[in-house]
mmCIF file of the C-alpha atoms, coordinates in Angstrom:
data_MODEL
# 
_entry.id   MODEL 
# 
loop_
_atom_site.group_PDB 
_atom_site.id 
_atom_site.type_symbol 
_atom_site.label_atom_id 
_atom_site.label_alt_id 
_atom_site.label_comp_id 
_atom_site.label_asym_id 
_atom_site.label_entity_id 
_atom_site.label_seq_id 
_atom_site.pdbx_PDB_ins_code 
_atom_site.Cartn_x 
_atom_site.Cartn_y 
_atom_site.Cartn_z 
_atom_site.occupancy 
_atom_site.B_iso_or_equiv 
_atom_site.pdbx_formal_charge 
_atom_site.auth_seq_id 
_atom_site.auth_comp_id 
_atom_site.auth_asym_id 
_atom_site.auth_atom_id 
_atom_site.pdbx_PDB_model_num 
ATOM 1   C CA . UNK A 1 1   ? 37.501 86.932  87.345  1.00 0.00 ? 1   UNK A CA 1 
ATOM 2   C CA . UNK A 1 2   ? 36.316 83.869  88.983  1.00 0.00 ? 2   UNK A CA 1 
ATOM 3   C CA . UNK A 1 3   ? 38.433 81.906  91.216  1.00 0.00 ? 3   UNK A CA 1 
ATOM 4   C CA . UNK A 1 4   ? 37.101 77.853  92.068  1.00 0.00 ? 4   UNK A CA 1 
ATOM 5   C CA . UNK A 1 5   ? 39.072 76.188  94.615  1.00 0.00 ? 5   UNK A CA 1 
ATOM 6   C CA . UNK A 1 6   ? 39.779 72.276  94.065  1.00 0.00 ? 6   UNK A CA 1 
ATOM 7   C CA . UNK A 1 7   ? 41.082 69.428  96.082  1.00 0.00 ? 7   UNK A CA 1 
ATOM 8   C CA . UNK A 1 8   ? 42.634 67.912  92.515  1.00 0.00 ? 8   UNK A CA 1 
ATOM 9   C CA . UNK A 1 9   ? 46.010 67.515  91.515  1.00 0.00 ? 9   UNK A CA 1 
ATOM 10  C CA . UNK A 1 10  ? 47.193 67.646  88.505  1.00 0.00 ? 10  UNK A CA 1 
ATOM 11  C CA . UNK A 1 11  ? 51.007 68.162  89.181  1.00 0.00 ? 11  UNK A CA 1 
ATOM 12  C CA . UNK A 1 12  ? 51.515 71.144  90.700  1.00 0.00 ? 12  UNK A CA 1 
ATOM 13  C CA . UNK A 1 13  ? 51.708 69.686  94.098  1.00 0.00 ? 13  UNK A CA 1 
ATOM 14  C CA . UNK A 1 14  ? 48.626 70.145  96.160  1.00 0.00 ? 14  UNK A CA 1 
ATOM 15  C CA . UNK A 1 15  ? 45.025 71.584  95.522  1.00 0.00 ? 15  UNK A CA 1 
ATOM 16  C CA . UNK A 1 16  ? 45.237 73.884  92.940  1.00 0.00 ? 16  UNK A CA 1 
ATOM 17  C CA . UNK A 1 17  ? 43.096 77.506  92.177  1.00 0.00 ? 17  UNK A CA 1 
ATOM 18  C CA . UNK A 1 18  ? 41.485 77.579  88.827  1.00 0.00 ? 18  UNK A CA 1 
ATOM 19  C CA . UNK A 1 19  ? 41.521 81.116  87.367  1.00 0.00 ? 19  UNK A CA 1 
ATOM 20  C CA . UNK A 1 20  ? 39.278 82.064  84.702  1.00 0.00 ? 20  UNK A CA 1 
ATOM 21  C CA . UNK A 1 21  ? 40.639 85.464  82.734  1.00 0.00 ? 21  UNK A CA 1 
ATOM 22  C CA . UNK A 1 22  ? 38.604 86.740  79.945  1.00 0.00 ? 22  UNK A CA 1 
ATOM 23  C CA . UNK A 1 23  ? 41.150 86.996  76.985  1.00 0.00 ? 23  UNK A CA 1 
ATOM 24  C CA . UNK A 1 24  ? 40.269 87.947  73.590  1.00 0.00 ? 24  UNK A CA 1 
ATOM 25  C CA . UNK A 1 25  ? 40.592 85.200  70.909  1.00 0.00 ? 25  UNK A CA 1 
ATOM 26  C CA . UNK A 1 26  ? 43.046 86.998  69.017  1.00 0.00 ? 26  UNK A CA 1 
ATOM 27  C CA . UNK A 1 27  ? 45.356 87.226  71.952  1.00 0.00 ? 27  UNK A CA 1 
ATOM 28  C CA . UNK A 1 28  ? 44.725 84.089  73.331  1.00 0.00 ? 28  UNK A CA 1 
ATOM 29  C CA . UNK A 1 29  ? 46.052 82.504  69.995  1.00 0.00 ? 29  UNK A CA 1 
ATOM 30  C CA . UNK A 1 30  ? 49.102 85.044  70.367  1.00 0.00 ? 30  UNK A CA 1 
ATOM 31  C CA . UNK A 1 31  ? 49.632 83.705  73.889  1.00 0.00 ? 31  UNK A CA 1 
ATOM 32  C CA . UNK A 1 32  ? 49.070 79.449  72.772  1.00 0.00 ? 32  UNK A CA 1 
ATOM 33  C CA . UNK A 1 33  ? 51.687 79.679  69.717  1.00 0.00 ? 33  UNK A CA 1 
ATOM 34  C CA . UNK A 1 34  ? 53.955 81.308  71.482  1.00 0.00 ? 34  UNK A CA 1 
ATOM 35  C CA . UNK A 1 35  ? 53.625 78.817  74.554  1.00 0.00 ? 35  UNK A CA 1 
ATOM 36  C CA . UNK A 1 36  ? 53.830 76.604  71.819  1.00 0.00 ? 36  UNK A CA 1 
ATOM 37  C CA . UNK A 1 37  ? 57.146 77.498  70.632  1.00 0.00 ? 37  UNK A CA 1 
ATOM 38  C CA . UNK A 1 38  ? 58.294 77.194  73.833  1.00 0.00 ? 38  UNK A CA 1 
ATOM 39  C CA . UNK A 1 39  ? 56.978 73.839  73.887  1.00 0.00 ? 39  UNK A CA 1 
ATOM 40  C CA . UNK A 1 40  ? 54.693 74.460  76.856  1.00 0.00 ? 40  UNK A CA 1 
ATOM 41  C CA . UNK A 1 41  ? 51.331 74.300  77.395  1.00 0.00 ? 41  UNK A CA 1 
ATOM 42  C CA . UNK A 1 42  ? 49.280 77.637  77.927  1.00 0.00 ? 42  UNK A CA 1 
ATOM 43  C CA . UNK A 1 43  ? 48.582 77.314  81.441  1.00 0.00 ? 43  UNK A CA 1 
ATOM 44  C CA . UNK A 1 44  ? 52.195 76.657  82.356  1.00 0.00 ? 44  UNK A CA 1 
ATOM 45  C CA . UNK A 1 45  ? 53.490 79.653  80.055  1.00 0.00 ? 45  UNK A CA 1 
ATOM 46  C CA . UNK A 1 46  ? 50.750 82.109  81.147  1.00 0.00 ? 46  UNK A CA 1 
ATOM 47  C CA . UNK A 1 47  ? 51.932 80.893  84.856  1.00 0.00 ? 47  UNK A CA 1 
ATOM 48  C CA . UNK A 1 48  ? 55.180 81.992  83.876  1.00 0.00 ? 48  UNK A CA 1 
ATOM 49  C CA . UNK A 1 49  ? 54.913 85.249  82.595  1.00 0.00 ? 49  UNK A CA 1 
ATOM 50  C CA . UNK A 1 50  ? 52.714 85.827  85.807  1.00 0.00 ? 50  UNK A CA 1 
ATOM 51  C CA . UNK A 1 51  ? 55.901 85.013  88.038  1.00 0.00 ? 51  UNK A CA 1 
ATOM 52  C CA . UNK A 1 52  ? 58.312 86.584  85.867  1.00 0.00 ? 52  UNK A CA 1 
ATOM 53  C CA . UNK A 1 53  ? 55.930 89.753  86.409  1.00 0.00 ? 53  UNK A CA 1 
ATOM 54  C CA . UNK A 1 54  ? 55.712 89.507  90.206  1.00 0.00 ? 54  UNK A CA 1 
ATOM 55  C CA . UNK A 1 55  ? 59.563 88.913  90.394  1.00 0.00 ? 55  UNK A CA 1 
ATOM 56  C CA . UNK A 1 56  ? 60.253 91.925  88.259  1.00 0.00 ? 56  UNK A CA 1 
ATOM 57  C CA . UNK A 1 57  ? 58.033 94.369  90.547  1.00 0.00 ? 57  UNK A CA 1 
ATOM 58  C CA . UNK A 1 58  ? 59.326 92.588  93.884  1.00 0.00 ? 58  UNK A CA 1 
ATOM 59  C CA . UNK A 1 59  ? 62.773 93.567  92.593  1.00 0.00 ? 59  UNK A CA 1 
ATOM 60  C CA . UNK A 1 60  ? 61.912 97.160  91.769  1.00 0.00 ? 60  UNK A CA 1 
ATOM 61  C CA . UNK A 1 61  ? 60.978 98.508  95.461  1.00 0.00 ? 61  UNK A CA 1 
ATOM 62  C CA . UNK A 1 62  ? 61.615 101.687 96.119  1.00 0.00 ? 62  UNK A CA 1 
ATOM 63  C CA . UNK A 1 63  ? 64.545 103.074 98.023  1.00 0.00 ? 63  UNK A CA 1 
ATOM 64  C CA . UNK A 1 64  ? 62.902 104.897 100.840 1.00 0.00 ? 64  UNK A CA 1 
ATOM 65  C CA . UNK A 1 65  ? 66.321 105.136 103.274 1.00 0.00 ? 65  UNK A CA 1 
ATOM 66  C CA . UNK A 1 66  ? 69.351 106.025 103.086 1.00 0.00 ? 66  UNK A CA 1 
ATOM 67  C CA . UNK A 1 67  ? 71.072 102.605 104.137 1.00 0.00 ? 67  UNK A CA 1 
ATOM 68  C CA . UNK A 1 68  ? 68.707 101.260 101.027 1.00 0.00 ? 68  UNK A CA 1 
ATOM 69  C CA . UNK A 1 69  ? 70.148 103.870 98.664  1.00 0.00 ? 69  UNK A CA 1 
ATOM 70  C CA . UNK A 1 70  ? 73.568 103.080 99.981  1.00 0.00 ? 70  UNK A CA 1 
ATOM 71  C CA . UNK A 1 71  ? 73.432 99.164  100.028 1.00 0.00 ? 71  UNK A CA 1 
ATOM 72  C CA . UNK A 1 72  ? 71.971 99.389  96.063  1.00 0.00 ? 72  UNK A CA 1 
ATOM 73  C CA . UNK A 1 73  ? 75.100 101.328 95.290  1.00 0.00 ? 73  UNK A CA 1 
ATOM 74  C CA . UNK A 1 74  ? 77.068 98.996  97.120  1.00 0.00 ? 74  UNK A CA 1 
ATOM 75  C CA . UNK A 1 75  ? 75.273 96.265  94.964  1.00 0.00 ? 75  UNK A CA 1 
ATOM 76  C CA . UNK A 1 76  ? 76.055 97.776  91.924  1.00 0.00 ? 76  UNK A CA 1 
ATOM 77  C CA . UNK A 1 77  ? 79.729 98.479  92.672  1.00 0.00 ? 77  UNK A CA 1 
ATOM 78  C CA . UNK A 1 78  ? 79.989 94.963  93.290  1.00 0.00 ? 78  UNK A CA 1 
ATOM 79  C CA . UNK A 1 79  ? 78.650 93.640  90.132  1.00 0.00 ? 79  UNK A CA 1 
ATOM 80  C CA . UNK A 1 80  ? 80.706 96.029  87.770  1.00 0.00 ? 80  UNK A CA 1 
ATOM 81  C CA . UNK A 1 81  ? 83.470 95.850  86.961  1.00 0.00 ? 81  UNK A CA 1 
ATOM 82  C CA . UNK A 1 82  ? 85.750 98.727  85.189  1.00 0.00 ? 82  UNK A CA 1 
ATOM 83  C CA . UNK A 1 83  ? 85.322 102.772 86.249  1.00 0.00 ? 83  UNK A CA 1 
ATOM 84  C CA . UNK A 1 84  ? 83.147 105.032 84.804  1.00 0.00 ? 84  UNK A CA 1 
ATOM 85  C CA . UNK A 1 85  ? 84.227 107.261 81.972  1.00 0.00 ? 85  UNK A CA 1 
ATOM 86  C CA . UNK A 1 86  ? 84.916 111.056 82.195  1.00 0.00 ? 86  UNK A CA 1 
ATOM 87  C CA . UNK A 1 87  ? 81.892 113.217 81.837  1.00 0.00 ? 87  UNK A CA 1 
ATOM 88  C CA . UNK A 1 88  ? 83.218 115.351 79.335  1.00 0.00 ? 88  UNK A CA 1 
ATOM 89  C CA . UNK A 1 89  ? 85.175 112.481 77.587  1.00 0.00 ? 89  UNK A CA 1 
ATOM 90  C CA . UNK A 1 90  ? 81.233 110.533 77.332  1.00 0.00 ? 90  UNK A CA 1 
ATOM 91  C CA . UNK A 1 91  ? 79.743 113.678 75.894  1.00 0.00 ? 91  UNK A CA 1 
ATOM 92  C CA . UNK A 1 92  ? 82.317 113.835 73.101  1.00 0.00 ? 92  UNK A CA 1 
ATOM 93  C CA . UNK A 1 93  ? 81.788 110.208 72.302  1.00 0.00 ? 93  UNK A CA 1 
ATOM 94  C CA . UNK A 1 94  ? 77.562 111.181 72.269  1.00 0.00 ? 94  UNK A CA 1 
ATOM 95  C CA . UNK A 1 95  ? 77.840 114.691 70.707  1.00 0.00 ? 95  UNK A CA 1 
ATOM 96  C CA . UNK A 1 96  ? 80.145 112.367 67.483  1.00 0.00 ? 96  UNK A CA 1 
ATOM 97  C CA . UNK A 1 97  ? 77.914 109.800 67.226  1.00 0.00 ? 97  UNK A CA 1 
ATOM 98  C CA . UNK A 1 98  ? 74.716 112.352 67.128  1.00 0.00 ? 98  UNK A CA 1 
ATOM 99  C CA . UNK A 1 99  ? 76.712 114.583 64.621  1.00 0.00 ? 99  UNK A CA 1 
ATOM 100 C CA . UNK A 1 100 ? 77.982 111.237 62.513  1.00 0.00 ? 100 UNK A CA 1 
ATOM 101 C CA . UNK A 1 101 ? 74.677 109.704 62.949  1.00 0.00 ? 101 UNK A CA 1 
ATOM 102 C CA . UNK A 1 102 ? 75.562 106.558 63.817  1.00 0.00 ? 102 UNK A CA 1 
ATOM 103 C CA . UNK A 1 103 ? 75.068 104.543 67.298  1.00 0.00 ? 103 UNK A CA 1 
ATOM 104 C CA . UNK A 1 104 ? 78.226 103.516 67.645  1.00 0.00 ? 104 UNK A CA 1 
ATOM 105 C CA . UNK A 1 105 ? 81.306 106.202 67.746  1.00 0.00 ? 105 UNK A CA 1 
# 
């Protein structure tokens, strides 16, 4: 990977970092008609997906103390809504659906 520094603009505010990424043509076209369908150009989409990656592994950090473990719980409990169902009253809804082999009971 090769990374060239520049003093241009070209409207993402500042100098900008040119990355070059070896891609294989196949998957290159994957990438452009799909950035395509999104009406975006392949640079912008491909910067995208890049923050949409970082984003998703900032969010899962590991729980290393107790307070964390106790604050994501606290999280969670504040974004549900409802109670959880009865062990033994989920397992009968699972063990029918596995026996009537459907996914829904």
């Amino acid at each position: 990977m090769c990374i060239i520094d520049t003093s241009a603009s070209n409207g993402l505010g500042g100098s900008v970092a040119r990355i070059q990424v070896p891609i294989d043509e196949p998957e290159r076209e994957r990438f452009r008609q799909q950035a395509e369908r999104e009406g975006r150009s392949l640079a912008a989409w491909l910067r995208e997906a890049a923050r949409e990656k970082l984003v998703a592994a900032e969010r899962a950090k590991p729980l290393d103390t107790l307070e964390e473990l106790r604050a994501f719980f606290a999280e969670c409990d504040g974004r549900e809504s409802g109670t959880e169902p009865d062990w033994e009253q989920h397992r009968r809804v699972i063990e029918a659906s596995i026996r009537s082999g459907s996914s829904a009971p």
